[in-house]
gemmi code that builds the backbone of each chain (N, CA, C; Angstrom):
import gemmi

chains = {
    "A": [
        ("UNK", (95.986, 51.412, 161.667), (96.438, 50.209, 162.386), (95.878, 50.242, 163.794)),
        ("UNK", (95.214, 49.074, 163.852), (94.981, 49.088, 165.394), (95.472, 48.840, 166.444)),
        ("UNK", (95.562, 49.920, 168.291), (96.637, 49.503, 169.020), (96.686, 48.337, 169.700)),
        ("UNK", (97.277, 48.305, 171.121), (97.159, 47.300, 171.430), (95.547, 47.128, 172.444)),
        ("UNK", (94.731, 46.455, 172.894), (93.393, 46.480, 172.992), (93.611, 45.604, 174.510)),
        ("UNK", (92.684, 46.164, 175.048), (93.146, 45.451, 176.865), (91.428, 45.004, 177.086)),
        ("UNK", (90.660, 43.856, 177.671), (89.485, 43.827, 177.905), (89.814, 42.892, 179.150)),
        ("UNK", (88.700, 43.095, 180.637), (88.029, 44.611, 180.678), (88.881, 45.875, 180.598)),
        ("UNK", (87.738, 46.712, 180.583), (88.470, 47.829, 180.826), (88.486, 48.350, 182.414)),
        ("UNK", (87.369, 47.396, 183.536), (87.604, 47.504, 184.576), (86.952, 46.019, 184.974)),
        ("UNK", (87.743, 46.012, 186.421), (86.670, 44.581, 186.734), (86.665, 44.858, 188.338)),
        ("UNK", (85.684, 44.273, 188.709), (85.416, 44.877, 190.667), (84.985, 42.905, 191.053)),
        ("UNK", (85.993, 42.198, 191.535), (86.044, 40.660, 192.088), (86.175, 40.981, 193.809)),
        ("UNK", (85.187, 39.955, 194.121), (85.593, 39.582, 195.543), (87.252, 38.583, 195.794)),
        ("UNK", (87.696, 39.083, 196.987), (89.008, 38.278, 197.459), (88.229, 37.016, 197.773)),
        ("UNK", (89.578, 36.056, 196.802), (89.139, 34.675, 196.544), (88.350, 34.354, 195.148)),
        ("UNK", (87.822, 35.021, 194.524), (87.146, 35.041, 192.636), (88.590, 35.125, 191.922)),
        ("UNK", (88.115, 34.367, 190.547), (89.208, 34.334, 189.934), (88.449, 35.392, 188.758)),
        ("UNK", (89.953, 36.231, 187.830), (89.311, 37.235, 186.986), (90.790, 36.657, 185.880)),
        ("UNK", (89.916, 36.652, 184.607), (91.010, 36.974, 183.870), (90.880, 37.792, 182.712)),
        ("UNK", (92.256, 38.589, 182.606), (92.790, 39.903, 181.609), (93.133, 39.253, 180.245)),
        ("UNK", (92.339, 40.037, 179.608), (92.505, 39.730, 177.830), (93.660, 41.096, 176.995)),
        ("UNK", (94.645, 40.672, 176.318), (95.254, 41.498, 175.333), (95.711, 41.092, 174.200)),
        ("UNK", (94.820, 41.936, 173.719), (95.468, 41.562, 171.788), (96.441, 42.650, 171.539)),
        ("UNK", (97.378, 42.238, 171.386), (98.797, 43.076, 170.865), (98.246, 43.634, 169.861)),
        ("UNK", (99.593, 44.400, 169.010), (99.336, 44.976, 167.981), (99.651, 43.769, 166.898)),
        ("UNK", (98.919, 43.361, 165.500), (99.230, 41.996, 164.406), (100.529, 42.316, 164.525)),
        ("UNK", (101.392, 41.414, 164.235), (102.651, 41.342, 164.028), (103.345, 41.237, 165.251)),
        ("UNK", (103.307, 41.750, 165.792), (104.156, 41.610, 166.987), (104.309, 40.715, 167.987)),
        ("UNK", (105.527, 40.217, 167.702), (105.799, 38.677, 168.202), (106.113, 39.083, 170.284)),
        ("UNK", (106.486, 40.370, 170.397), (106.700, 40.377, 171.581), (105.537, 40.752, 172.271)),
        ("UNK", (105.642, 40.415, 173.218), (104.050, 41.109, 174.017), (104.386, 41.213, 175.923)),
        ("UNK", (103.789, 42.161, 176.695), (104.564, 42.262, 177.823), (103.360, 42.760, 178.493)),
        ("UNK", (103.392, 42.010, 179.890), (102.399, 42.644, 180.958), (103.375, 43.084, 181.819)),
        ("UNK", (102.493, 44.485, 182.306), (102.968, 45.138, 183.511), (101.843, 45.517, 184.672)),
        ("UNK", (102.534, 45.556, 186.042), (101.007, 46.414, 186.385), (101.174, 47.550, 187.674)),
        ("UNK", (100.367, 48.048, 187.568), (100.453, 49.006, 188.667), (99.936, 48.961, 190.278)),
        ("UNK", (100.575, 49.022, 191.149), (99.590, 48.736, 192.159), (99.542, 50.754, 192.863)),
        ("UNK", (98.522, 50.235, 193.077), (98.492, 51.694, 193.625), (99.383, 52.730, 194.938)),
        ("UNK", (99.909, 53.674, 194.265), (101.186, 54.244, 194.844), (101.981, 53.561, 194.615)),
        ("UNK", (102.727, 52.782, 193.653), (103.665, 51.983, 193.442), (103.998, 52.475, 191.723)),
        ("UNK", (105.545, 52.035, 191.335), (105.566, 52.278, 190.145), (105.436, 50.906, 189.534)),
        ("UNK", (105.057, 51.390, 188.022), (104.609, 49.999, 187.295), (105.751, 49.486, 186.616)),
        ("UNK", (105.233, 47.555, 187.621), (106.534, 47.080, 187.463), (106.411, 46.146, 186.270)),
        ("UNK", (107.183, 45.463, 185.698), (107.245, 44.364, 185.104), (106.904, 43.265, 185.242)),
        ("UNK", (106.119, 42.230, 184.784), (105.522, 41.076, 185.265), (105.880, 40.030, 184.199)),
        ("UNK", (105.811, 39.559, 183.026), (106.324, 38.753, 182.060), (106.406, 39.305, 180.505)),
        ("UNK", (107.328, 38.349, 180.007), (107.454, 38.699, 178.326), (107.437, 37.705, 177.559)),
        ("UNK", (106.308, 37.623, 176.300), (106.330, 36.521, 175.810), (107.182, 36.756, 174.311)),
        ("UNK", (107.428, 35.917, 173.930), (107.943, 35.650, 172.279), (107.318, 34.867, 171.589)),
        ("UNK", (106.207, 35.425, 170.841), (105.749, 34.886, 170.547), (104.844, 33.782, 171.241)),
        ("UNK", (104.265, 32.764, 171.226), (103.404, 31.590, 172.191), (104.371, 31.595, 173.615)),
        ("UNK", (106.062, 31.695, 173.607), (106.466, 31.105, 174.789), (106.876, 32.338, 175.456)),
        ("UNK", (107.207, 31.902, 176.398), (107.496, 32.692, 177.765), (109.483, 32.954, 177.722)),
        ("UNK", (109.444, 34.281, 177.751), (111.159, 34.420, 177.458), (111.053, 35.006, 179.084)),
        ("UNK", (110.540, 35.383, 179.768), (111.011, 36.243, 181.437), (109.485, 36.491, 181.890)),
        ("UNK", (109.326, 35.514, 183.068), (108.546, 35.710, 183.853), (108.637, 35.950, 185.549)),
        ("UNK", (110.044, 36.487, 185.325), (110.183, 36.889, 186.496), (110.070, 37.773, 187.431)),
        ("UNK", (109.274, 38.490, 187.251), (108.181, 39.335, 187.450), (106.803, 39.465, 188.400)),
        ("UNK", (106.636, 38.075, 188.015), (105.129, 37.336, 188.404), (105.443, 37.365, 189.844)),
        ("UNK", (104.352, 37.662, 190.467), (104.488, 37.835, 192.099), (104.293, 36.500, 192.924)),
        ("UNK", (103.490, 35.686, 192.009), (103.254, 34.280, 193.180), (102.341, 33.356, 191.877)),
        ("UNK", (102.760, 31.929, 192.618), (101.903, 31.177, 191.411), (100.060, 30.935, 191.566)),
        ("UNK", (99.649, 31.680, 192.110), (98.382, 33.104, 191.717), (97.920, 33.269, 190.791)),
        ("UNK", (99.321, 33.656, 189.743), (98.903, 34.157, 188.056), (99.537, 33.194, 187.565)),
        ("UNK", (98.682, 33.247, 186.187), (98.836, 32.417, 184.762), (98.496, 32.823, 184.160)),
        ("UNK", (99.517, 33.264, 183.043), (99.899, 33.879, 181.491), (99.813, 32.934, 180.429)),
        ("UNK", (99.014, 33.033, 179.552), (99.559, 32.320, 178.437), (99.064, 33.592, 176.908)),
        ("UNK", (99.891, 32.598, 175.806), (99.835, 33.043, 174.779), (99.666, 32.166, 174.110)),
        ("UNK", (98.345, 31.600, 173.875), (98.255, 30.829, 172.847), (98.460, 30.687, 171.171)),
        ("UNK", (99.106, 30.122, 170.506), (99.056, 30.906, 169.101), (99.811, 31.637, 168.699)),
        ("UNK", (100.237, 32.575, 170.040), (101.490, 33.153, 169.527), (100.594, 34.931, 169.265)),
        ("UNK", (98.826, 34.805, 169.698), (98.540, 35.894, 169.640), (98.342, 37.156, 170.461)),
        ("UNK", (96.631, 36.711, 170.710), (96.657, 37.614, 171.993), (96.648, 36.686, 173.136)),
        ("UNK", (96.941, 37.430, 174.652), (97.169, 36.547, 175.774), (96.372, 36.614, 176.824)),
        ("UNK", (96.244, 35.935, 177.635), (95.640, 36.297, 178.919), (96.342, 36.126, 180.309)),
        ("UNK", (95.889, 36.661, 181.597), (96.316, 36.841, 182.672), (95.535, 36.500, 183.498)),
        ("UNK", (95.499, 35.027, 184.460), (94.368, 34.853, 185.086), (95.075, 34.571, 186.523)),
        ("UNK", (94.210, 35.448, 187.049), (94.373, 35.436, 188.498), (93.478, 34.676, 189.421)),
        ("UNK", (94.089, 33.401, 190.422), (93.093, 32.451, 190.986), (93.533, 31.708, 191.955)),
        ("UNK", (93.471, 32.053, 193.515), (92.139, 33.050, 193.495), (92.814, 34.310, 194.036)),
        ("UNK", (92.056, 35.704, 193.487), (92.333, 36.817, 193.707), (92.752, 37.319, 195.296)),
        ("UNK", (93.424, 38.144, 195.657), (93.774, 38.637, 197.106), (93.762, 40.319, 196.995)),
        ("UNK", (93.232, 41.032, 198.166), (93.243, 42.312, 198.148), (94.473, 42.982, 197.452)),
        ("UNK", (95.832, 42.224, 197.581), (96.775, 43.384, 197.217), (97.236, 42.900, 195.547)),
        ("UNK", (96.001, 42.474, 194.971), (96.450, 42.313, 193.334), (95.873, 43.612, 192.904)),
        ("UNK", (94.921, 44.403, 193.700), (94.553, 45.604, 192.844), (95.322, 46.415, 192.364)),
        ("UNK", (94.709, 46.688, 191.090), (95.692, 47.814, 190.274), (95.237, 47.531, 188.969)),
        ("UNK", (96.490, 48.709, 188.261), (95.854, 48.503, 186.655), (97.007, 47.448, 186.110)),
        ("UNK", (96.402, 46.487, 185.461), (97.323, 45.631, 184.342), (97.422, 46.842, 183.135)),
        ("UNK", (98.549, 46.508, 182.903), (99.215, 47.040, 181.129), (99.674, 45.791, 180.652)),
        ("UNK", (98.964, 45.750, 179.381), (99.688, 44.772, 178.321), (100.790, 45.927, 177.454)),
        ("UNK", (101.674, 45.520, 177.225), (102.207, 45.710, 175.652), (102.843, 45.172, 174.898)),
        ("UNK", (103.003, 45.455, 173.573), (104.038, 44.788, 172.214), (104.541, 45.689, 171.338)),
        ("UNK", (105.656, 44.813, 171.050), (106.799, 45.657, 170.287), (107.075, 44.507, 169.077)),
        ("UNK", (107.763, 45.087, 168.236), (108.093, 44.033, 167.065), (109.232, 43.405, 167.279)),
        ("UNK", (110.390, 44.265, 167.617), (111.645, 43.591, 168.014), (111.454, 43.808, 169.788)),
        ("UNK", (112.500, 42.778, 170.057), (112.673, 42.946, 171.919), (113.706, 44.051, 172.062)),
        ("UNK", (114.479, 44.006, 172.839), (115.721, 44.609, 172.835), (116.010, 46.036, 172.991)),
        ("UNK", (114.887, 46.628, 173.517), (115.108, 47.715, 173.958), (114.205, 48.738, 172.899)),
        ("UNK", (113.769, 48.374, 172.203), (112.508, 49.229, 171.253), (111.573, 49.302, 171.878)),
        ("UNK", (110.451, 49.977, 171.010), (109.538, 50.723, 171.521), (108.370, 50.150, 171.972)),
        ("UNK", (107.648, 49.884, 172.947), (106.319, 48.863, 172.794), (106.041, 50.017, 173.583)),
        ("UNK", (104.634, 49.159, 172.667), (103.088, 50.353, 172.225), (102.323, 49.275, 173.611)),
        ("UNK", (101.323, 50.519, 174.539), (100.766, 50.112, 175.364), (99.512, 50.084, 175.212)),
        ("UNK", (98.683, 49.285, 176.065), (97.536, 48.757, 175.780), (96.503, 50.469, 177.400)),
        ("UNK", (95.361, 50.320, 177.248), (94.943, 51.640, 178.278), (95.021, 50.733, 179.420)),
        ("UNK", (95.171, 49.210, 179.594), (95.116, 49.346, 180.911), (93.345, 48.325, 181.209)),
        ("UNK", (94.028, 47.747, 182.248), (92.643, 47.012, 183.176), (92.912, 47.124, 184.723)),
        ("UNK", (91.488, 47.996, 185.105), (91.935, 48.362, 186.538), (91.086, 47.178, 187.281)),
        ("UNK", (91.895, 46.500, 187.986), (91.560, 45.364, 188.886), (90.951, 46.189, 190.267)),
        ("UNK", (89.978, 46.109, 191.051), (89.842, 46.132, 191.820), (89.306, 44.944, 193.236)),
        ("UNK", (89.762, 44.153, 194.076), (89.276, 42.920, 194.143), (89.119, 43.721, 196.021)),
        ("UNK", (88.129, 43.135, 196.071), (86.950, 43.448, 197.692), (87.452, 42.563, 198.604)),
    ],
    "B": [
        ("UNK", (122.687, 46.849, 189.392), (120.678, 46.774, 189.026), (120.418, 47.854, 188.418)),
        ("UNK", (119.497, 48.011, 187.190), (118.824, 49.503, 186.652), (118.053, 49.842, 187.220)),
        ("UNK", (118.118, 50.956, 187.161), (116.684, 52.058, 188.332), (116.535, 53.121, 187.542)),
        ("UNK", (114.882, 54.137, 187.807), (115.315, 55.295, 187.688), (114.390, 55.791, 188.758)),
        ("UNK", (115.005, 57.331, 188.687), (114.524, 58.340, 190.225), (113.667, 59.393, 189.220)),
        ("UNK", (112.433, 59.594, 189.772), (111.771, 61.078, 189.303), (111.728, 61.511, 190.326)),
        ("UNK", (112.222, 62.931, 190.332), (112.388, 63.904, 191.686), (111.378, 64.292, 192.237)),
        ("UNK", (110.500, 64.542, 191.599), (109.372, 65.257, 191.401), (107.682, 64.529, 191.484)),
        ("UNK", (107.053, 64.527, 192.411), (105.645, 63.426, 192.203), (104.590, 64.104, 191.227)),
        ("UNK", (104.755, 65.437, 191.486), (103.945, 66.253, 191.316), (104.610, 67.898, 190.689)),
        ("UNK", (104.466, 68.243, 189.683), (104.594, 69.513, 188.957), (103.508, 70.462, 188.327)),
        ("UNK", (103.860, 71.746, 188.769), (102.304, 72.241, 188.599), (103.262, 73.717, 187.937)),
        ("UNK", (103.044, 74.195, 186.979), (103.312, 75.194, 185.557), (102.397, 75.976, 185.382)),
        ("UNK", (102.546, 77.089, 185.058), (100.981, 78.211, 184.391), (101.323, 77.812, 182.773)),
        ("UNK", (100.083, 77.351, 182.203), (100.385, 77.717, 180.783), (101.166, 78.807, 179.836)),
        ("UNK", (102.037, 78.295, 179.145), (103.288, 79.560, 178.717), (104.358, 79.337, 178.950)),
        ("UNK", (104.504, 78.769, 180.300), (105.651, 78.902, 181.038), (106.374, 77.043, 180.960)),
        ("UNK", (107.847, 77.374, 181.220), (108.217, 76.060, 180.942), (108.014, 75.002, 181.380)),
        ("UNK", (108.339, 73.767, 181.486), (108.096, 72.557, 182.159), (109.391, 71.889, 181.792)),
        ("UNK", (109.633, 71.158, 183.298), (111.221, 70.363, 183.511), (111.060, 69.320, 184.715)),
        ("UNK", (110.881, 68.374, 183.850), (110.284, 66.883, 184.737), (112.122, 66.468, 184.882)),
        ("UNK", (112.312, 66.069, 186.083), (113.910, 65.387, 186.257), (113.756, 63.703, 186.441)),
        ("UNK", (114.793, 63.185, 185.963), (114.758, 62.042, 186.100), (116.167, 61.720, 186.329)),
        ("UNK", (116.968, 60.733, 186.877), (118.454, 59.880, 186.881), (118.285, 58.749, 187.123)),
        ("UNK", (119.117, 58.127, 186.347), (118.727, 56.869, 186.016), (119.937, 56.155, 186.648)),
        ("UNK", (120.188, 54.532, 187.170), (121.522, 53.910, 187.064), (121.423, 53.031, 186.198)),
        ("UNK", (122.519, 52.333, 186.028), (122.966, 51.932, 184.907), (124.286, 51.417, 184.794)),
        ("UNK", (124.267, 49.824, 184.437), (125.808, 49.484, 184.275), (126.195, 49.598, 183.015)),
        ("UNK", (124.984, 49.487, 182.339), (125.329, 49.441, 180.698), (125.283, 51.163, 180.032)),
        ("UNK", (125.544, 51.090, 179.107), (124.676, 51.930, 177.928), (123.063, 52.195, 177.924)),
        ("UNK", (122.356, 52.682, 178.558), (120.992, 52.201, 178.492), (120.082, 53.163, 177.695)),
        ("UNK", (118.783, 52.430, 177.315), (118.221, 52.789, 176.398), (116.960, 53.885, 177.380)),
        ("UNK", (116.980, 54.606, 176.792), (115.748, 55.525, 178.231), (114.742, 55.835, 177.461)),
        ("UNK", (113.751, 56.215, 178.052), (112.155, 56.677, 177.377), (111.709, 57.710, 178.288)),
        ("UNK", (110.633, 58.348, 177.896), (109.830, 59.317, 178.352), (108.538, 58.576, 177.694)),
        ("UNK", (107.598, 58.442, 178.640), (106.290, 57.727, 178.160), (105.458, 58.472, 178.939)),
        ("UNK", (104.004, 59.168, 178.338), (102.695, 59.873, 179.194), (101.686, 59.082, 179.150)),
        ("UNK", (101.032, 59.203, 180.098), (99.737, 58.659, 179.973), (98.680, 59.909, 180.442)),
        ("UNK", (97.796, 60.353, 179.702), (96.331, 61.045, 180.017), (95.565, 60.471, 181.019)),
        ("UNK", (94.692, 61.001, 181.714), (93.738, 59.947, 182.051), (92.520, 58.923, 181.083)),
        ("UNK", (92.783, 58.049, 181.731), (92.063, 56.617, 180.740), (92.346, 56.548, 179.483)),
        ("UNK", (93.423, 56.740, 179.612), (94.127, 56.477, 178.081), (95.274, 55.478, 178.652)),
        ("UNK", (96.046, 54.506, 177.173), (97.680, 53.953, 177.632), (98.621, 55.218, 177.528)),
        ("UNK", (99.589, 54.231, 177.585), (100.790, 54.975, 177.952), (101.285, 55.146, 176.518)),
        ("UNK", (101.819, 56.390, 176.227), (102.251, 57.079, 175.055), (103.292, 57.566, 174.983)),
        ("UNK", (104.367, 57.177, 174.010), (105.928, 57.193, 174.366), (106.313, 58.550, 173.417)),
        ("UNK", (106.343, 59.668, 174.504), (107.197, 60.691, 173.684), (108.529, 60.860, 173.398)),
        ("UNK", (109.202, 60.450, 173.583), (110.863, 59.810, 173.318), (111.808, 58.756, 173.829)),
        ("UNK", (112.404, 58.637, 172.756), (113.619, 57.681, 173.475), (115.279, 58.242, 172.900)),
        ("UNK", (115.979, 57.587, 174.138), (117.575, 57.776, 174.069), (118.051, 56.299, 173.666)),
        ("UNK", (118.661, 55.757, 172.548), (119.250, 54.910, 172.202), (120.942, 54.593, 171.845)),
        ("UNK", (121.451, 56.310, 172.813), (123.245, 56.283, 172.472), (123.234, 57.085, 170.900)),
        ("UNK", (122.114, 57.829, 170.098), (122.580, 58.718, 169.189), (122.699, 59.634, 169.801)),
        ("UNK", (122.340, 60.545, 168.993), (122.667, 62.161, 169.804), (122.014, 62.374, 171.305)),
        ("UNK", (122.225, 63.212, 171.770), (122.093, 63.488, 173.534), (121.028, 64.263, 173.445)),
        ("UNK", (121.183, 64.906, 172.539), (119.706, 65.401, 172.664), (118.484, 64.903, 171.949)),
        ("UNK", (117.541, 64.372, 172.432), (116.497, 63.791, 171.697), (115.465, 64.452, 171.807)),
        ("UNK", (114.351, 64.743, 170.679), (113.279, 65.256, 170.387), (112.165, 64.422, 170.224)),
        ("UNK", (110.978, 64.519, 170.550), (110.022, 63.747, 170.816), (108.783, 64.443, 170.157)),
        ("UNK", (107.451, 63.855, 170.780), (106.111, 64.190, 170.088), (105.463, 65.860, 170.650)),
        ("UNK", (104.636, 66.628, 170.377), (104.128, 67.643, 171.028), (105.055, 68.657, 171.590)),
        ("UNK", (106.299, 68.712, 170.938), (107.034, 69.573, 171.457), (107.765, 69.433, 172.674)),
        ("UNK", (108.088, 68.533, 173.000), (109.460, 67.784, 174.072), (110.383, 67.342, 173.985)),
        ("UNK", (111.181, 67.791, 174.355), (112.887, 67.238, 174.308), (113.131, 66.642, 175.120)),
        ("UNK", (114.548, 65.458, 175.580), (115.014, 65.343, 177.051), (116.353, 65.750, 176.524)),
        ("UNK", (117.272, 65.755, 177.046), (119.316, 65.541, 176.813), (119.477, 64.463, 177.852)),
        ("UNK", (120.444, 63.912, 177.467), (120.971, 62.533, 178.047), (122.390, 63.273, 178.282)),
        ("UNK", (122.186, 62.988, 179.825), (124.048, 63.830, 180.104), (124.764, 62.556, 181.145)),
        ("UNK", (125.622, 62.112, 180.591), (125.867, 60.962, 181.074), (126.369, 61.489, 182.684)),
        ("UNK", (127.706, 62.307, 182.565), (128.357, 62.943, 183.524), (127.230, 62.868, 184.889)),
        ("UNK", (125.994, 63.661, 184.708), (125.011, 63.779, 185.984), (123.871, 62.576, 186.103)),
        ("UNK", (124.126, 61.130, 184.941), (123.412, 60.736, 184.604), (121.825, 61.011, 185.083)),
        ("UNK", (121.633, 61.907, 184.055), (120.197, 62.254, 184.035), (119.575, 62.290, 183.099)),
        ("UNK", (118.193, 62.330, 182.522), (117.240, 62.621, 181.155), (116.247, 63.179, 181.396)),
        ("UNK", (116.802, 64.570, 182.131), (115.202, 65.673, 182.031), (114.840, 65.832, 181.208)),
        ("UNK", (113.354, 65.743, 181.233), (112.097, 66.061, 180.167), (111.624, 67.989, 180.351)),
        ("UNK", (112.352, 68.672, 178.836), (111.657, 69.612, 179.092), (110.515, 69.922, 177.623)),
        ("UNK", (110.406, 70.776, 178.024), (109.405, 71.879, 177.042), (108.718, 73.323, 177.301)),
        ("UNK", (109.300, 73.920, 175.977), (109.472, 75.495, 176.528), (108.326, 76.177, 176.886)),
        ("UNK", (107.109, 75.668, 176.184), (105.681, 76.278, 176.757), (104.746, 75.516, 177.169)),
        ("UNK", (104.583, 75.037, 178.257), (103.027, 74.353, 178.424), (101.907, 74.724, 177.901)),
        ("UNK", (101.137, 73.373, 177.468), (99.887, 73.686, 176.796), (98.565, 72.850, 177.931)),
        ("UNK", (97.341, 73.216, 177.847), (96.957, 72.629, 178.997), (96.479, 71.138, 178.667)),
        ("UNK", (96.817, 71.265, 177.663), (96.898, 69.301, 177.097), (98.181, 68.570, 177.745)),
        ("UNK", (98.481, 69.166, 177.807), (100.252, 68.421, 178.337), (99.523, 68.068, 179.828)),
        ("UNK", (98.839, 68.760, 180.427), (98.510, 67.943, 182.115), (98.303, 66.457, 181.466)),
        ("UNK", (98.960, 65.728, 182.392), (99.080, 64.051, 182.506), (100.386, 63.837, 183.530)),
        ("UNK", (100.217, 62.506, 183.408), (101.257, 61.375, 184.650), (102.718, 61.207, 183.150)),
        ("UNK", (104.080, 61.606, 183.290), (104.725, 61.187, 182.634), (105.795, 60.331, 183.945)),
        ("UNK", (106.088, 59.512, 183.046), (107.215, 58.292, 183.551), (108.380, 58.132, 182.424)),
        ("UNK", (109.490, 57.722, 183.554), (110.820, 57.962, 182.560), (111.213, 56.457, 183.350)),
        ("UNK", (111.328, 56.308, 181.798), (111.652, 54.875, 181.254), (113.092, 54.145, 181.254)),
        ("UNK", (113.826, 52.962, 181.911), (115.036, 52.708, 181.104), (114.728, 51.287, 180.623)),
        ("UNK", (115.271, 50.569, 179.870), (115.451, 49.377, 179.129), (116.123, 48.335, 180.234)),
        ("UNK", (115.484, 47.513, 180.800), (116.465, 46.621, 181.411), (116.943, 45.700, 180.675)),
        ("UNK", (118.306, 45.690, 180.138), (119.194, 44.852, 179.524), (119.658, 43.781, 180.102)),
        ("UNK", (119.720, 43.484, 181.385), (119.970, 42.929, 182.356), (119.308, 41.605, 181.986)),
        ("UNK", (118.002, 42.497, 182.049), (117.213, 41.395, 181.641), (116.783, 40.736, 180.197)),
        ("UNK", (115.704, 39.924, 180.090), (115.814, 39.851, 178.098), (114.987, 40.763, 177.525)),
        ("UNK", (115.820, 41.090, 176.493), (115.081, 41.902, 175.713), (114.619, 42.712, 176.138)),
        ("UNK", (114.856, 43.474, 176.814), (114.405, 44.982, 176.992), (113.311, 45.132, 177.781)),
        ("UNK", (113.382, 44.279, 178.569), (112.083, 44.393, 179.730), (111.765, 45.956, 180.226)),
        ("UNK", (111.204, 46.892, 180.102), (111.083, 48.664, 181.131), (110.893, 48.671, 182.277)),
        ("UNK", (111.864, 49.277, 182.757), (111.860, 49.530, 184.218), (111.291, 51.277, 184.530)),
        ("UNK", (110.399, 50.881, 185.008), (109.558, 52.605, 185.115), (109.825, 53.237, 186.196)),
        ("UNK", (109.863, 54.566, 186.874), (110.040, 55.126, 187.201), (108.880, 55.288, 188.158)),
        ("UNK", (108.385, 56.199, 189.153), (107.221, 56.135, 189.840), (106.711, 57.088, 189.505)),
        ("UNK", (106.785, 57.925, 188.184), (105.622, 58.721, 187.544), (106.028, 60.547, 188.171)),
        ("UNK", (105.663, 61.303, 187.723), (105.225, 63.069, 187.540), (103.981, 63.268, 187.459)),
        ("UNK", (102.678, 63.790, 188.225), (102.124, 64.546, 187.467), (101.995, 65.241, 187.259)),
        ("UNK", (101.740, 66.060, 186.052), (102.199, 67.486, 185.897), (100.846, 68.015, 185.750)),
        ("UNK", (100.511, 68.993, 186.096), (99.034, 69.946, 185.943), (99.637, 71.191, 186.012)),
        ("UNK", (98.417, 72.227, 184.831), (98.985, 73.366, 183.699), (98.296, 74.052, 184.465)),
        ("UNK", (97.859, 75.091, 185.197), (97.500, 76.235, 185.585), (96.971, 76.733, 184.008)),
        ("UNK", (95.439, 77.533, 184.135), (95.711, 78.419, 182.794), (95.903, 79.816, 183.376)),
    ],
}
model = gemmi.Model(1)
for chain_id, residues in chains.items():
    chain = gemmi.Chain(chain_id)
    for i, (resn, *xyz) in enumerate(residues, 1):
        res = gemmi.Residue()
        res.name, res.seqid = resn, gemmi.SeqId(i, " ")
        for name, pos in zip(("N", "CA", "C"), xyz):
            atom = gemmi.Atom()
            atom.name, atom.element = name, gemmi.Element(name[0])
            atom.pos, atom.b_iso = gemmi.Position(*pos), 0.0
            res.add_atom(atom)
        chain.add_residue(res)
    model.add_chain(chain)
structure = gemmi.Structure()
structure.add_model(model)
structure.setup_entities()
């Protein structure tokens, strides 16, 4: 079974470029969750989808980013336009049920923006 | 609000010898806790969870935590380091608070094995 899959696996944007993060969950899994890291910081929570819609996006730091899930599959994260302190690594992940189970993580996209 | 504390930024072990990552968590509820590693350039890889069965939980590669409510804590141990075990572990709780189980992470361990 394949995990969850994060593309890029790095990206280097000037402040002010817009970049956006690709994740294909694991099939099946209706939940799917970005997190991210900023550097020296712990990795926080950013949104959760169910499937196509949005159950908690409260997370999201500024309307900056836009999440979607089209389909209900894999999602993206587009940042526009980028600012020095978005660097860090995005984590996608998905779980089958919500509720406190297990979601499987994606390696990660390290943002770096100039 | 849920939180958790790792005491520790940094842990450094000779191979052989034990390893004891601390963590305490708060909590209004019952909460669900994890132990998750990440390698370098790898994701994050969940070696256990506490879901309110037994207190002591067993995990992947030879790791345990105990869930002791009294000190609310869920140290991560294991009796011998191997020098595969060097990585960043983070201790996990479930925010219920929020939906569905959003994770609230911890700010990470890294642990490096001396051989």
């Amino acid at each position: 079974e394949a995990g969850v899959t994060q593309f890029p696996s790095h990206s280097v944007i000037e402040k002010g470029q817009t970049v956006t993060l690709r994740c294909d969950p694991i099939s099946g899994h209706d939940n799917l969750y970005w997190y991210r890291r900023v550097m020296g910081k712990e990795i926080k929570f950013l949104l959760h989808f169910v499937k196509e819609s949005k159950q908690d996006e409260s997370g999201m730091p500024n309307n900056r980013f836009l999440a979607e899930r089209t389909g209900g599959t894999y999602s993206t994260l587009k940042v526009q336009p980028a600012e020095l302190e978005d660097s860090g690594v995005y984590f996608c992940a998905s779980s089958q049920d919500g509720g406190g189970n297990e979601q499987f993580f994606g390696p990660g996209t390290r943002l770096t923006v100039l | 609000a849920q939180s958790v504390t790792q005491l520790d930024s940094h842990v450094s072990v000779s191979e052989g010898t034990p390893v004891l990552l601390r963590c305490n968590y708060s909590s209004s509820y019952s909460p669900s806790l994890f132990w998750y590693v990440q390698h370098p350039n790898k994701g994050l890889q969940l070696l256990l969870k506490y879901t309110s069965a037994a207190t002591l939980v067993k995990g992947i590669n030879g790791f345990e935590a105990e869930f002791k409510k009294s000190e609310t804590s869920f140290h991560l141990t294991k009796p011998s380091a191997h020098m595969s075990d060097a990585a960043e572990y983070f201790c996990v709780v479930s925010d219920w608070v929020g939906s569905q189980g959003n994770l609230i992470f911890g700010k990470g361990t890294k642990l490096s094995v001396k051989p």
